[in-house]
C-alpha positions as CSV (number, residue, x, y, z in Angstrom):
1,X,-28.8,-1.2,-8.5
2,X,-27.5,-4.4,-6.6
3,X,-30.2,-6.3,-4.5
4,X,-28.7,-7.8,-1.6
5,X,-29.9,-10.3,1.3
6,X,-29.2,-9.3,4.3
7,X,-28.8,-11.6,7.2
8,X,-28.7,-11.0,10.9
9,X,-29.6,-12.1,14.1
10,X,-31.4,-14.9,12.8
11,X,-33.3,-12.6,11.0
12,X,-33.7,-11.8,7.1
13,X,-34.0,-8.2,5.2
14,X,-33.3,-6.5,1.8
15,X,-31.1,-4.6,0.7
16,X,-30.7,-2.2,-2.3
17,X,-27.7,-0.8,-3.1
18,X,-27.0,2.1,-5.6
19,X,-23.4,3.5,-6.3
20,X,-22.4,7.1,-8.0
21,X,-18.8,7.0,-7.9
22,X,-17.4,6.3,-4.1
23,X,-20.3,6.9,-2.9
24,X,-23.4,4.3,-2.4
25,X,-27.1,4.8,-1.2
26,X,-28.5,1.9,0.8
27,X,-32.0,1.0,1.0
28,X,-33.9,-1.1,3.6
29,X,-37.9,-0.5,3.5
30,X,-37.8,3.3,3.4
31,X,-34.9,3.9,5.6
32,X,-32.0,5.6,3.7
33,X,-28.7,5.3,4.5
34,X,-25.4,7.0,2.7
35,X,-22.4,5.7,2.5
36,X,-18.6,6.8,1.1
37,X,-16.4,5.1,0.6
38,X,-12.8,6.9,2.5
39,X,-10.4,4.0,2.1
40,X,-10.3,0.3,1.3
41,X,-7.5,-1.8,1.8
42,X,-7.1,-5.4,2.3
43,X,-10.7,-6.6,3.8
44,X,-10.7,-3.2,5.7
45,X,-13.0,0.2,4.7
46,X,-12.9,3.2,6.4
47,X,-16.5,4.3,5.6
48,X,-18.5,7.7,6.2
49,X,-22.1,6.5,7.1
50,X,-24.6,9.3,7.0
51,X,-22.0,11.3,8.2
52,X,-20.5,8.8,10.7
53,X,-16.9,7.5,10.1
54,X,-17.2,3.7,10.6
55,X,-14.5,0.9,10.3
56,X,-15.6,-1.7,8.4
57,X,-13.9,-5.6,8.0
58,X,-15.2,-6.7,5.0
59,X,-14.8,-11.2,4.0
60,X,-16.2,-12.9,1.3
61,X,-16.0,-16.9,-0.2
62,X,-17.9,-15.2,-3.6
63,X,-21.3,-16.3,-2.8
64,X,-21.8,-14.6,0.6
65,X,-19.7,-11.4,2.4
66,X,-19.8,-10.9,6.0
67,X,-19.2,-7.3,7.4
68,X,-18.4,-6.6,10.2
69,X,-19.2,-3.1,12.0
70,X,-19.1,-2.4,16.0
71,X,-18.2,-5.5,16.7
72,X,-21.6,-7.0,15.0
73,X,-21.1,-9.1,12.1
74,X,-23.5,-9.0,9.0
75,X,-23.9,-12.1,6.1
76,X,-24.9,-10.3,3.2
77,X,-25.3,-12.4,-0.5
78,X,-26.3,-11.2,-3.8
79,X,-30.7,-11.6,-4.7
80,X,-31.1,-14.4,-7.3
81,X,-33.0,-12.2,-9.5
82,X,-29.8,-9.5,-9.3
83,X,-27.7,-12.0,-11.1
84,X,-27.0,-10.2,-14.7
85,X,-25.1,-13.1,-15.9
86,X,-21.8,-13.1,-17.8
87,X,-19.1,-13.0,-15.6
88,X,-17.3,-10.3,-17.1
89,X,-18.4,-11.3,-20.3
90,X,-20.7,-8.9,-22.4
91,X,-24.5,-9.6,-22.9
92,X,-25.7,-9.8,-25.9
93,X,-26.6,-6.5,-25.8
94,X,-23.0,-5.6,-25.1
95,X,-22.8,-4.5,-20.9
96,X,-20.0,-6.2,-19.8
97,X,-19.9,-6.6,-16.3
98,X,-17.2,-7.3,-13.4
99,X,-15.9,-10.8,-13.1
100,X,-15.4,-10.0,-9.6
101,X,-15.6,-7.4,-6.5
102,X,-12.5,-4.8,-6.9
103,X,-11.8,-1.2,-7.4
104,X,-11.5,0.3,-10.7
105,X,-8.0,1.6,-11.1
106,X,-8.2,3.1,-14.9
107,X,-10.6,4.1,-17.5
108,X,-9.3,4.1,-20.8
109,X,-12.4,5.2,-22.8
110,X,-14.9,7.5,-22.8
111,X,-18.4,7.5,-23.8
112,X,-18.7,7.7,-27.5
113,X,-15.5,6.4,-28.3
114,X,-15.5,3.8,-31.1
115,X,-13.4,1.0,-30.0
116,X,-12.1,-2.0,-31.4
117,X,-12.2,-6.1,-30.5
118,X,-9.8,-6.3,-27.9
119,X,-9.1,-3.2,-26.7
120,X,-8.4,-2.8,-23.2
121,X,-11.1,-0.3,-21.8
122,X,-11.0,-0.7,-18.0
123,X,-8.5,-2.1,-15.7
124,X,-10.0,-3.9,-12.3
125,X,-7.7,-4.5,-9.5
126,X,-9.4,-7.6,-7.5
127,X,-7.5,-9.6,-4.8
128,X,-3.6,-8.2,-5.9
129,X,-4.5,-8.7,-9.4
130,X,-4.9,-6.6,-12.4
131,X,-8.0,-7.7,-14.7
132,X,-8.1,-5.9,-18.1
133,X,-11.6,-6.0,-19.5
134,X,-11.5,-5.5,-22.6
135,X,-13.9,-4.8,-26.0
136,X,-15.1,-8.0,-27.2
137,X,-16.2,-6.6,-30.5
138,X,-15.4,-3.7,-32.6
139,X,-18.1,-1.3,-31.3
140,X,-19.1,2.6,-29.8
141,X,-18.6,3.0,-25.7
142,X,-22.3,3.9,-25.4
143,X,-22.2,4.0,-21.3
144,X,-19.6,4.0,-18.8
145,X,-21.1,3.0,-15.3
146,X,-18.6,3.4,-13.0
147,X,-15.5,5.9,-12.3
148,X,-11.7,5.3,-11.4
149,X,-11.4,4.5,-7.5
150,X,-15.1,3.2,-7.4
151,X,-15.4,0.0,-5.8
152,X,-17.5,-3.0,-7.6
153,X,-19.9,-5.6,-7.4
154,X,-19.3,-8.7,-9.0
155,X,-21.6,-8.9,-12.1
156,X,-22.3,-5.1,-11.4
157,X,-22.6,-3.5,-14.9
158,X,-19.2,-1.8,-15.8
159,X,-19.2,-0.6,-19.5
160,X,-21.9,-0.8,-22.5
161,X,-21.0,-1.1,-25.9
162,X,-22.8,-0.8,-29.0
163,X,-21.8,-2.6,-32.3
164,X,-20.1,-0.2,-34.6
């Protein structure tokens, strides 16, 4: 779950967001809204919303995003308290989390899979570039939280290991 503010017209509102693969479920209050993700290329997403396709232009300097839909542009930045730490780098209790927004363009574990210190487990392709994160202990893939093609967060969880 990311927690996002989200600014418009002068006016402030939460967000939550919640991904399963290409597809995310946005909350604000108790309106629902689902979103998939058809295509993202280059600061552009062709969305599905609740059903609607809907051209998104997506810019960000890291700390805020602005989106822009129908011609209306949206600020959105990350909740303090959704900060998880680490950029890319694993918590102590081993979630090791995106350095940056991308797609995920392999999975080279699965869950269960013992692993060892370095091993790439998951490539991230963010602004042209190919990030490898990789184990940074010898240790069991207890969770995999994303899926090839998904689209990430920075700082959203990517992979959990457990020491072996």
């Amino acid at each position: 779950m990311i927690k996002l503010h989200f600014d418009h017209s002068n006016q402030q509102y939460n967000l939550d967001l919640s991904s399963a693969g290409k597809s995310y479920r946005a909350a604000m209050g108790d309106k629902i809204v689902d979103i998939e993700i058809i295509q993202a290329n280059n600061g552009k997403l062709d969305l599905l919303i609740d059903g609607e396709r809907v051209i998104a232009y997506v810019s960000s300097d890291n700390a805020k995003r602005w989106v822009t839909i129908h011609g209306q542009t949206f600020v959105l930045t990350k909740s303090p308290r959704a900060r998880r730490g680490g950029h890319g780098h694993p918590h102590a209790a081993g979630e090791l989390t995106a350095p940056m927004p991308g797609q995920i363009r392999a999975l080279n574990v699965s869950e269960g899979e013992a692993v060892p210190k370095g091993q790439t487990l998951l490539v991230l392709e963010a602004m042209k570039m190919e990030i490898r994160v990789q184990a940074p202990f010898d240790g069991v893939v207890s969770t995999i939280s994303v899926k090839a093609g998904e689209i990430v967060e920075r700082e959203q969880i990517l992979v959990k290991i457990d020491h072996g």
